[in-house]
N, C-alpha and C positions, 0 to 999 in steps of 0.2 A: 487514462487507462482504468478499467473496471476492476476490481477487486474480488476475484471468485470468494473471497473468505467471508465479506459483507454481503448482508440480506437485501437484495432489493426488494424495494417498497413503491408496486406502483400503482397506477390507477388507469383504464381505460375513461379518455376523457371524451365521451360519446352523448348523443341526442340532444344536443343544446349548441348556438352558435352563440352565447354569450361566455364569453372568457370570461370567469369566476374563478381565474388561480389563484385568487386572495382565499377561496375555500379550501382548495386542495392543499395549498402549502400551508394552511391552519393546518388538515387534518395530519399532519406530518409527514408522505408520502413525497419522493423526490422523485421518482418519475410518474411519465404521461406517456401511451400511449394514443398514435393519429396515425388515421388512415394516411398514406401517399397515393397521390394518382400517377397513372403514365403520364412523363414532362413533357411529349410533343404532338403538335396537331395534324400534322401532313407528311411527316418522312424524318426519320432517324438524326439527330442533332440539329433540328429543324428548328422552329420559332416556337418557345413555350407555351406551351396550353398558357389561360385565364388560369383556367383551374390550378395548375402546378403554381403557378405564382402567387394566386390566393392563399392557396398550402403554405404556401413555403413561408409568407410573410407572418402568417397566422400564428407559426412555431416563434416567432420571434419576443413577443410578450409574456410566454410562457418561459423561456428562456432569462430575458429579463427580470422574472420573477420567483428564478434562483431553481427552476426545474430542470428537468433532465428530460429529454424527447427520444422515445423510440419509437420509430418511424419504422410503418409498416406497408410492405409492401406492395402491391394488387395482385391477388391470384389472376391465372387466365381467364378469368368469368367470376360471373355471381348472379342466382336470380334473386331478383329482389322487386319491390313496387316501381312503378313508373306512372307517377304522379297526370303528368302530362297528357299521356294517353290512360291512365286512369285500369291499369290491368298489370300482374303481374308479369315477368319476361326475363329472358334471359339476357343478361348485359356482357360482351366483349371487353374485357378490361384491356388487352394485348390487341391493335390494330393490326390491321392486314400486311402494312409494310414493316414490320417487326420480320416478317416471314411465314411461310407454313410452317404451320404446328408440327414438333416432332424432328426438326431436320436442323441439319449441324447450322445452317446461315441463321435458324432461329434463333437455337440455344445461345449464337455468337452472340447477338444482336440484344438477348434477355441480360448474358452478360456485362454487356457492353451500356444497356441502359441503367442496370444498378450500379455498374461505377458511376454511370454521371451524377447519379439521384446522391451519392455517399459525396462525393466531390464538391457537388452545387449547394450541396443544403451545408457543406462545411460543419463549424461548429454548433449548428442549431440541429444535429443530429450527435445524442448524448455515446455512441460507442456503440449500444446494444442493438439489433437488429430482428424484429420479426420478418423471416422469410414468406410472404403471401400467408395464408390463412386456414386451414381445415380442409385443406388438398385431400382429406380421404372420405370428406364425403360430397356427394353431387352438387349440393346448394353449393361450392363455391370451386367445381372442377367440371359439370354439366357432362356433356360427354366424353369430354376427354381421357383418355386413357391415365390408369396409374402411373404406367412408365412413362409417360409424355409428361405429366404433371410434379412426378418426382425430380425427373429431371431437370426442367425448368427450375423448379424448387432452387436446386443444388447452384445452378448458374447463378443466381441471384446471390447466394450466399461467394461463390469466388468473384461475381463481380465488387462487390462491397468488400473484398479481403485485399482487393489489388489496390482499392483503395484507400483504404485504412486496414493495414496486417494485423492491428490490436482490434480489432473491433471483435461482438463476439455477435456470433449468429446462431440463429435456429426456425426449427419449425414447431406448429402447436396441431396436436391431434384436437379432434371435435369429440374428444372422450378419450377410453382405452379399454379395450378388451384385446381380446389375443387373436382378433381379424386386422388390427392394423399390425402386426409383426412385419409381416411382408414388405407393407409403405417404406415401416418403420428402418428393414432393412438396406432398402434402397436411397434413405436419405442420411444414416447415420454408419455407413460402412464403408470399409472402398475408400481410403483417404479422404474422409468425409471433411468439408469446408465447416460443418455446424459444430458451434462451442456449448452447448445445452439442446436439451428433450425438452421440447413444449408439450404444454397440455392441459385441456380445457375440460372442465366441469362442471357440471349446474347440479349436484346432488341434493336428491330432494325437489328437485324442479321438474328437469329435462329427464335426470334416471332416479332411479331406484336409490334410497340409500341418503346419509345426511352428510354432516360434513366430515363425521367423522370415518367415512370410509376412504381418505383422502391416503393414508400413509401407505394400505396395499397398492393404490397406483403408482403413488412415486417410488417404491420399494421394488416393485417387478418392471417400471421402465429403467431403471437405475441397474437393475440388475442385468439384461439385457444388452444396453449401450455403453453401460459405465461411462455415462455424462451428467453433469448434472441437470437436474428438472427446473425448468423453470413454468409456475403456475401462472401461463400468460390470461387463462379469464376462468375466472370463480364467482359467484356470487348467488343469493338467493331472492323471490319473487317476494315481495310484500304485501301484493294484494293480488289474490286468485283463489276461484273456489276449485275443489278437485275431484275431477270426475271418477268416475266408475269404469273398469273393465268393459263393462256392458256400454260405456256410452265412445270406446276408441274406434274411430270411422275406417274403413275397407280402405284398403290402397286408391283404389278407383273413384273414390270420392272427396280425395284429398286434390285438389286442384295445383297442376303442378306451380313446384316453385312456394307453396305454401308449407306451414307446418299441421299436425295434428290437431292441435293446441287452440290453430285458427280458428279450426270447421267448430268444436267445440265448445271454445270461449273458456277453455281452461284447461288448469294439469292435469295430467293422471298421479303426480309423487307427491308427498309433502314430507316434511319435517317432523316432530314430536312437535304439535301445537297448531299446525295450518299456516297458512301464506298469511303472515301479518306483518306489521312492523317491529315489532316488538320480539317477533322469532327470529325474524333477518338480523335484529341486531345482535342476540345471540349468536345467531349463526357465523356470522363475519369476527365477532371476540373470538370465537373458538377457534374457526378457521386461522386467524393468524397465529394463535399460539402454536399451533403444530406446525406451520410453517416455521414459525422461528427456531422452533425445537429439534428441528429434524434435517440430518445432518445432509442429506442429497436435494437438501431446497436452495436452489441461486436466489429466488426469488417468486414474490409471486404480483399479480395485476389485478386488482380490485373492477368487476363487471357490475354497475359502471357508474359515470359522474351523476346522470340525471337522467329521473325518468323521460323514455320518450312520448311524445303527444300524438306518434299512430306507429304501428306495425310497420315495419321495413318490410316482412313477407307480404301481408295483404292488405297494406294501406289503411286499417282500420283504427278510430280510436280504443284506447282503454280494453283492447287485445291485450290478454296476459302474455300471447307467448313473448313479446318484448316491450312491453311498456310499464310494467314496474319494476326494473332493475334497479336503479337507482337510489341511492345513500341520499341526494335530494329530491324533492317532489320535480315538477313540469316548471313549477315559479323558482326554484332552484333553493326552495324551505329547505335547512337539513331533514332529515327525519332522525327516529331512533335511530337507526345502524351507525350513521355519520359521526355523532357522538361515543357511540361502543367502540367504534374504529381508532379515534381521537387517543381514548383512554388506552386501548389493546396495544397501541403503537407506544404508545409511552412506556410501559408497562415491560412490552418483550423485545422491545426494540431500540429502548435508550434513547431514543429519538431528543 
């Protein structure tokens, strides 16, 4: 059972298929967030995907190497690259025999597949739950409706409650301003299943603003839901140059499924200092210390283990909008931040 009094300390462990938990559990951090896929290939309690069994096996050495797995669950969609066919698209994560979208045999059925996923994966799922993913904006809810999406949402979180009562779940906005209230209310009211407010930030990247505007979000979602926050992805770019007002591309020329950032080949925000390494590792010292200091934080997730080697939006290399996240380089180098983080966790965390 989780401890709401203790900070979690995690880490989104993304863009690399080389298991290096010899690095994470140096840098002191006890969980990992991993994508989960839908477990079946042809019909509901059906023969498991490759995929779900690769997953599932994958969490096992991470486990053996004394980590803790938050397992996260597929939104109804996502668009993202498609290597294969070589163009971006819109991906179905929820098959057709799940049910139509929106309708009570779905919702049963959404339920019904995160009990199995809480069930099957047993103790190689640490207690804590991410619900699907940034459900309030389109890259990972496409057309579907809020109320379809919120709902769904919800399902997932009482399937995984029937299956572990103590587990704790939530959802993470793709930011916070005062147009998610609405989402917000439809997932965190009403005998809500969720045990924390997620929420995602790239300040200084993605918006406006550094790290230190971090305490008005979790102060005014806190205030709101009176749950606690948990900071499921933060982090800063390391290497990007930052564009100009003058240089942000019309709607109509953003090709769907991309980001701004893409057309571009960079931010529009920075930090005090620019997209380097050496700011990021500032950036992530400071950011944990208000984390730790700040009494409506459960927790927060470090964005991410290692640079990736192309854009998940447009399949390209050395695209800032997601290929320098990373605390290690592509070879899985630490960089500066890796070490800032090392010392930060020691420091405010006792670790």
């Amino acid at each position: 059972m989780i401890n709401k009094k203790d900070k979690i300390l995690g880490l989104v462990y993304a863009f690399t298929k080389e298991r290096r938990y010899d690095l994470v559990r140096d840098l002191g951090v006890q969980w990992i967030r991993f994508n989960i896929p839908f477990p079946w290939t042809e019909k509901m309690f059906g023969a498991p995907s490759a995929r779900w069994l690769t997953v599932k096996e994958s969490l096992r050495p991470a486990v053996d190497a004394g980590l803790k797995v938050m397992p996260s669950i597929p939104c109804l969609g996502h668009w993202g690259f498609d290597a294969e066919k070589g163009v971006t698209r819109w991906h179905e994560d929820w098959p057709e025999f799940v049910g139509e979208k929106g309708t009570p045999q779905f919702y049963d059925n959404v339920r019904a597949t995160a009990k199995f996923m809480c069930e099957d994966l047993g103790s190689l799922a640490g207690g804590l739950w991410q619900c699907m993913n940034e459900i309030d904006i389109t890259m990972f809810r496409g057309d579907y409706s809020e109320e379809v999406a919120a709902a769904a949402c919800r399902a997932t979180a009482e399937g995984i409650k029937q299956a572990n009562p103590q587990a704790l779940c939530g959802h993470n906005f793709a930011g916070w301003d005062d147009t998610k209230h609405h989402l917000g209310d439809r997932l965190y009211t009403n005998n809500t299943p969720f045990d924390y407010c997620g929420v995602d930030h790239y300040f200084g990247s993605m918006q406006e603003g550094s790290v230190e505007s971090w305490p008005r979000v979790i102060n005014e979602i806190y205030e709101r839901w009176h749950l606690p926050v948990l900071i499921n992805e933060w982090g800063y770019v390391s290497n990007a140059r930052t564009c100009t007002e003058a240089e942000r591309p019309a709607p109509s020329d953003i090709p769907e499924g991309w980001m701004d950032n893409c057309v571009v080949n960079g931010l529009f925000y920075e930090a005090p200092g620019g997209h380097t390494p050496e700011v990021a590792a500032e950036y992530f010292r400071r950011g944990l210390e208000i984390f730790a200091k700040h009494p409506h934080v459960l927790g927060n997730f470090l964005f991410a283990f290692a640079d990736a080697p192309t854009c998940w939006h447009c399949g390209r290399p050395e695209c800032p909008a997601e290929c320098y996240w990373g605390i290690v380089d592509k070879n899985l180098n630490p960089k500066p931040a890796y070490y800032a983080i090392q010392k930060a966790i020691a420091e405010y965390y006792r670790v």
